[in-house]
N, C-alpha and C positions, 0 to 999 in steps of 0.2 A: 435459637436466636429470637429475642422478643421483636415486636412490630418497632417498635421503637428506636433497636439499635441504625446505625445508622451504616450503612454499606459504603464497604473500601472494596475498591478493586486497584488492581495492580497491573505493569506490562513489565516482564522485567527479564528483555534479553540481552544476553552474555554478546561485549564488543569487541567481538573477533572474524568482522566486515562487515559487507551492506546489509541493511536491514532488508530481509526476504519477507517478500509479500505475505506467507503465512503470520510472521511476526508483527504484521501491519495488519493483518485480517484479525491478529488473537486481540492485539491495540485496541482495533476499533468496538470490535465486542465489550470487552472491559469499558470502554469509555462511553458507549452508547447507556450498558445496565446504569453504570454509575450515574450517567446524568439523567434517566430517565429519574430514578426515585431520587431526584437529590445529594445521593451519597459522593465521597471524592474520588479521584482517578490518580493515583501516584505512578509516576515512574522509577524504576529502580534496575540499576546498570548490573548486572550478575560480573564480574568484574575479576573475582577469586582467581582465575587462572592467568597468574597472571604474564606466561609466556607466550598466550594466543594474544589476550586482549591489548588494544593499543589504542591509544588517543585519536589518532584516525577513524576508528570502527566506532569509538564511545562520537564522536563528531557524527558520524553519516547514519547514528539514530536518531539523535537531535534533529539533525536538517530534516528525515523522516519524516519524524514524529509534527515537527513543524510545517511540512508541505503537505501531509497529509490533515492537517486544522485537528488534530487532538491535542487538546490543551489540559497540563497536568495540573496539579492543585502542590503547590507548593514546590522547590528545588527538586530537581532529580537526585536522588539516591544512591550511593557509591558503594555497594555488598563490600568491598574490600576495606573500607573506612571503619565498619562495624566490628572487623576479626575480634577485637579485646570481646566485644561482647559475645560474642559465638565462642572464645573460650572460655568465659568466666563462666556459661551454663552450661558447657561439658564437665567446668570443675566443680560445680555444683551437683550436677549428676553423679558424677564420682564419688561425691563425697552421701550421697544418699542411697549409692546401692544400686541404681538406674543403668551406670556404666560400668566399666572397668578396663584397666592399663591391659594390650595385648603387648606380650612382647616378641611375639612370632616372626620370624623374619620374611623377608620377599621368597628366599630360598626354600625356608620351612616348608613355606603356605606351599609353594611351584612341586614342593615333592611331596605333601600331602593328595593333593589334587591328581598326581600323576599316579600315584599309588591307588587312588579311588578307580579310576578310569580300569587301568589292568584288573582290578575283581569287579571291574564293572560295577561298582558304589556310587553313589552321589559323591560329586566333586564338591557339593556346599561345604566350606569350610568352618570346623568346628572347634572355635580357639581353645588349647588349653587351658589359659589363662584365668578364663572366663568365672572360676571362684577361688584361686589362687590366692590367697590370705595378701595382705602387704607387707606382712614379715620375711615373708618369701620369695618377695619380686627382686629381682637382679639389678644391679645398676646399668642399665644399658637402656638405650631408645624403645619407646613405644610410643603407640598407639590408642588413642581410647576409643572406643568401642561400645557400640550401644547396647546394653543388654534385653535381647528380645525376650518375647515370652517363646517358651521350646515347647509350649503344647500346640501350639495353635494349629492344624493340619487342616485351613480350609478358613483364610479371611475374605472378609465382605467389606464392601464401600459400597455407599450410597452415593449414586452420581445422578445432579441435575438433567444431564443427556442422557447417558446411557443404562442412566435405571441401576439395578443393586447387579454389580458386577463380583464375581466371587474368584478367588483366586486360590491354586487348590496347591500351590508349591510353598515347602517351607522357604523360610526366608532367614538369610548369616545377620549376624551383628553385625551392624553397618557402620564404619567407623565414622567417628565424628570428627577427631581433630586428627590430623598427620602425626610423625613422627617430628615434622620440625614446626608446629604449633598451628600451622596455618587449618582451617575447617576442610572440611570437605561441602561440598555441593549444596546435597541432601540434609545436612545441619543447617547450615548457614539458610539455606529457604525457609526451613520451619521458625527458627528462631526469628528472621526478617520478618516474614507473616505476620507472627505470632506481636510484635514491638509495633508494629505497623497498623495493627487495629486489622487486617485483611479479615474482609466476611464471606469474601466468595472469588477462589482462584477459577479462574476463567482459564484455559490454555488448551493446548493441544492433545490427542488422545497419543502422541508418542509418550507423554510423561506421564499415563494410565497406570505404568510399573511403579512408576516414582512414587504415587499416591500412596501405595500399599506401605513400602516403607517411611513414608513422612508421617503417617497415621499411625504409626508403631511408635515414635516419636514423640508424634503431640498425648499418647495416653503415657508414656511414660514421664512426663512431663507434667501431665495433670491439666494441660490447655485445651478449651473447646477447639474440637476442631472447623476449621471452615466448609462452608459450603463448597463442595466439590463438580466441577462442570469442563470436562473434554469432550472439546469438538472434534471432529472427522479433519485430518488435513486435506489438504488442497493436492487436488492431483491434473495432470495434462490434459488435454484432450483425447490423448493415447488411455488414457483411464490409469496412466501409472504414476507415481509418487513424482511430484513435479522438481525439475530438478536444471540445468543449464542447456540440456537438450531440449527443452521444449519452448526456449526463446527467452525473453522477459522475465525472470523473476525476482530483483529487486525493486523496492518499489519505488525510488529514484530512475532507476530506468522506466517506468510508466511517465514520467513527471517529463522526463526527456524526448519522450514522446511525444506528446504536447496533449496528454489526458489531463483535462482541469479536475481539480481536489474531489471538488462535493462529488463529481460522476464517479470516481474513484472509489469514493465512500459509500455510492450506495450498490456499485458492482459488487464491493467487497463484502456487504450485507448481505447481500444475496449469496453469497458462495457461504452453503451452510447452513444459512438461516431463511425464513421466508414469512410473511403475513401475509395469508390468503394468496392470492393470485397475483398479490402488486410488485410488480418487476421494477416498475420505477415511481421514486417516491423522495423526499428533501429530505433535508438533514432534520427538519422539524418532525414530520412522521415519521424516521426511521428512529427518533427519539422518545418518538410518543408510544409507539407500537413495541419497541424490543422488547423482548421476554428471554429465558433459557429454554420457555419447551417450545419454542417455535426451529431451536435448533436440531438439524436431522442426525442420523447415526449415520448415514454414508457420506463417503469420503465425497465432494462440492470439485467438480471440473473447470480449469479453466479454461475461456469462451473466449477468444478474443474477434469474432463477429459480436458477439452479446454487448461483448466490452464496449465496441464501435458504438452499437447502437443506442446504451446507455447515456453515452457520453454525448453523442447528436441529441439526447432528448434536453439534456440538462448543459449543451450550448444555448438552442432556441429559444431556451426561457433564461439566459443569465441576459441583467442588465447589460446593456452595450458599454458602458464607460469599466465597469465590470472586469469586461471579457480585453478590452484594451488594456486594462494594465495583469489581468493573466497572461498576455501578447509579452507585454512586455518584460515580467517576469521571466517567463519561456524564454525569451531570446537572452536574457542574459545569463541563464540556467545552462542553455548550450550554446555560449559562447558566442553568439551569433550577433551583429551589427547592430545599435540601439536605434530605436527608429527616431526620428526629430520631431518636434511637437509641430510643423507642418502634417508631418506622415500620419501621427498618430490622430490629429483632428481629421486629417481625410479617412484613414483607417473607422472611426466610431464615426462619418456621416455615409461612408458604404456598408456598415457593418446589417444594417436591417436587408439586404439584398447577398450577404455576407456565410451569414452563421445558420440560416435554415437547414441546409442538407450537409452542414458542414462535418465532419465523426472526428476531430481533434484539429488543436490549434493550429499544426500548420496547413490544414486544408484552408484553414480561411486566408491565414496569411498567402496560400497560392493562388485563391481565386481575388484575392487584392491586391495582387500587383499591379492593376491598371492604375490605381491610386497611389498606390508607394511610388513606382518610376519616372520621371523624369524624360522628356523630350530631349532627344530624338531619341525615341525606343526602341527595345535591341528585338527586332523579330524573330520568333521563330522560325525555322524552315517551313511550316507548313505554312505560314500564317503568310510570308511572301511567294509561296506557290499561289495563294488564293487571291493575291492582288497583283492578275492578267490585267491586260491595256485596257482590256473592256470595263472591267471593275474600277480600276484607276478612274477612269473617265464619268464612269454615273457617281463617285468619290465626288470629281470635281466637281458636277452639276450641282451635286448635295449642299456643296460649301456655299454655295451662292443662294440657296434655296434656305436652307436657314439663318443665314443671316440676319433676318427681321423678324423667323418665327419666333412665339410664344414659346417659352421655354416649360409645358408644361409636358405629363404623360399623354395627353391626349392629340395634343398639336404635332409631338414629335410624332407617333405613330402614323398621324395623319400625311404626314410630310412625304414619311417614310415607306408607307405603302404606295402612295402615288406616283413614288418615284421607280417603285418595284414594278407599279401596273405600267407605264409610259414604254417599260422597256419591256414588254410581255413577261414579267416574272416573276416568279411567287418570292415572297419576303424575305425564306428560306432563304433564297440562293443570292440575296443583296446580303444577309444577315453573315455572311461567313465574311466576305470582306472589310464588313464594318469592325466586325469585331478585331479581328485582325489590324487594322487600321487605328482603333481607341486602344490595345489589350496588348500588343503586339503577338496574340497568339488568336488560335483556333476555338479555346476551349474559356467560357465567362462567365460571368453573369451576364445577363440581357442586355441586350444594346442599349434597351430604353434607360434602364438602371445608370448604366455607364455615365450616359450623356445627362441625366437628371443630376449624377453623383460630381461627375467633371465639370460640368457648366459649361455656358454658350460658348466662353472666350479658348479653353482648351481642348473641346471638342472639334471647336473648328481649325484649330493649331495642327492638329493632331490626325486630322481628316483631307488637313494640304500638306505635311509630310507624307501619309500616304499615298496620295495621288500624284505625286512630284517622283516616286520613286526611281522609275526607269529613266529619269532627265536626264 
């Protein structure tokens, strides 16, 4: 490949349900190389089978591929769209001596194979077909079938990750089109690649087997092959192949979670791949930095402490109006109550007291509820254990006390310690009722925050429903 050519990568999983975090994780890879050097990112639906695949599954890539901000370079791709052309180059191959018609049946093959087994032989199957003149063939159904090379006892690839992996098992004639015209798999990929400009498959080391036969392929064919690069997949914290037991793994289910995109995107970087010791980094460095040897040969654990903490780093730094309409998103993603544009202006003027220690969206939306509800507030049970007659009482004193103070951080704290020292008591033990009082709960942001955030006129609304409790 010259310096020149211009790099295609590709994502192109088969729509037969949610899109699985590894298919988001192989995504972003592809899409990170491609836009590092310039080159495009296509998508394309594997689509061929077509009794899994469903317009449903091809839908909840899209929304994916969408929530997750990779964005492709032109219309997504329909593998099943192309069949004409995935047969016209097996009937090309045919007709050059590349392939040839199997006419072996299901049956044949099942008692070839069975018969191997009992002398204990190689079950690889060895078409007879396979130089059978065409004066000769029978009028019945087949198969065409790729004609490999039978010396070969010991191929190599050369893989971006995993270095020249060598594979020491002969390998059948891999058929290419069915018996009722439709491709198989393993044709239809090569031939897509090959139309598609692809310079470098990016994807999982499950389809490390595939490689050997798609390369058998493109030399029969006479097409450069692409650069080749399997990564390690994703496995649990159990250290095993990640799978429905281990919680989370579509990545719409991340998104329901309320994990905002970019934290997503740079967890997902990291499972796999790494630059130096930077654990967290923007979508700008992880575009500037990506490479294929930064990617490791072990299979990448998923963390979801790690996760948390990603995702807190890369709250505290998103814009607040930002992070409001992620809020909002979220809530209409699970269904949840839209907020009103009172709520949402209170929501982005608490949000700097808000989103610091926040580990995903709905923590922030819990520690704001003081600003989303409405008087008279529904307390929690702790929060009206902690407003006894004695608390009620230094409540009321408070309402009268500031009523002419200065609505600043300073003046309130001042207010508010005085009131703590008059009654012999540390701020602590005034601070539980207040909150309580402003939050309807035990657990907040700061009082001071609250009352900066509420203002003098609901503060004090909301500090006489308190104190009136036991009336």
């Amino acid at each position: 490949m010259s310096n020149d050519t211009q790099i295609v990568t590709r994502i192109a999983p088969s729509p037969t349900g949610m899109m699985h975090i590894g298919t988001a994780r192989t995504g972003l890879f592809n899409w990170l190389f491609a836009r590092r050097h310039g080159g495009k990112f296509v998508l394309r639906i594997e689509d061929t089978d077509r009794e899994r695949s469903t317009p449903e599954a091809t839908q909840a890539i899209l929304d994916g591929m969408a929530w997750l901000g990779l964005d492709y370079d032109g219309e997504p791709i329909s593998q099943s769209a192309r069949s004409d052309r995935h047969r016209e180059v097996a009937e090309t191959m045919l007709a050059n001596g590349t392939a040839y018609k199997c006419f072996s049946t299901q049956e044949e093959i099942a008692a070839f194979r069975d018969a191997a087994r009992e002398k204990g032989e190689s079950t690889l199957f060895l078409s007879p077909w396979r130089d059978v003149p065409e004066a000769d063939h029978p009028d019945a159904p087949y198969v065409i079938r790729l004609k490999a090379p039978r010396n070969e006892h010991a191929l190599v690839l050369t893989d971006a990750v995993q270095g020249e992996v060598i594979w020491g098992e002969p390998l059948d004639d891999m058929i290419l089109l069915r018996s009722d015209g439709t491709p198989t798999y393993m044709h239809a990929v090569v031939v897509d690649d090959h139309d598609m400009g692809i310079t470098h498959v990016i994807r999982g080391d499950d389809h490390l087997a595939n490689a050997f036969r798609q390369a058998q392929l493109y030399r029969a064919l006479g097409w450069s092959q692409p650069v080749w690069a399997h990564i390690p997949l994703i496995h649990g914290e159990d250290g095993k192949k990640l799978s429905k037991r281990h919680g989370a793994t579509g990545v719409m289910e991340f998104a329901e979670m309320g994990i905002p995109a970019a934290a997503m995107r740079n967890y997902l970087a990291r499972l796999g791949w790494s630059h130096g010791d930077d654990e967290l980094f923007t979508d700008e460095q992880a575009r500037d930095w990506f490479d294929l040897g930064g990617i490791g040969k072990s299979p990448a654990r998923l963390d979801m402490k790690k996760l948390a903490n990603v995702t807190g780093w890369h709250i505290a730094r998103t814009d607040d109006d930002e992070l409001v309409q992620q809020i909002t998103d979220f809530l209409a993603l699970t269904d949840q109550p839209a907020l009103s544009q009172v709520q949402k202006d209170g929501l982005k003027t608490a949000m700097y007291c808000l989103k610091d220690r926040a580990k995903n969206l709905p923590d922030i939306l819990d520690k704001a509820r003081f600003v989303l509800e409405n008087r008279p507030l529904d307390l929690d049970e702790k929060a009206v254990n902690s407003l006894d007659p004695v608390s009620r009482g230094i409540l009321n004193e408070l309402t009268a006390q500031l009523q002419n103070a200065s609505w600043t951080r300073d003046t309130l704290e001042g207010v508010l310690n005085a009131a703590a020292d008059s009654h012999g008591l540390k701020f602590g033990k005034l601070a539980g009722p207040l909150r309580a009082a402003l939050s309807g709960r035990t657990v907040s942001p700061s009082v001071f925050d609250m009352m900066l955030v509420l203002g003098r006129e609901e503060t004090l609304a909301r500090l006489t429903d308190a104190a009136s409790l036991g009336d």
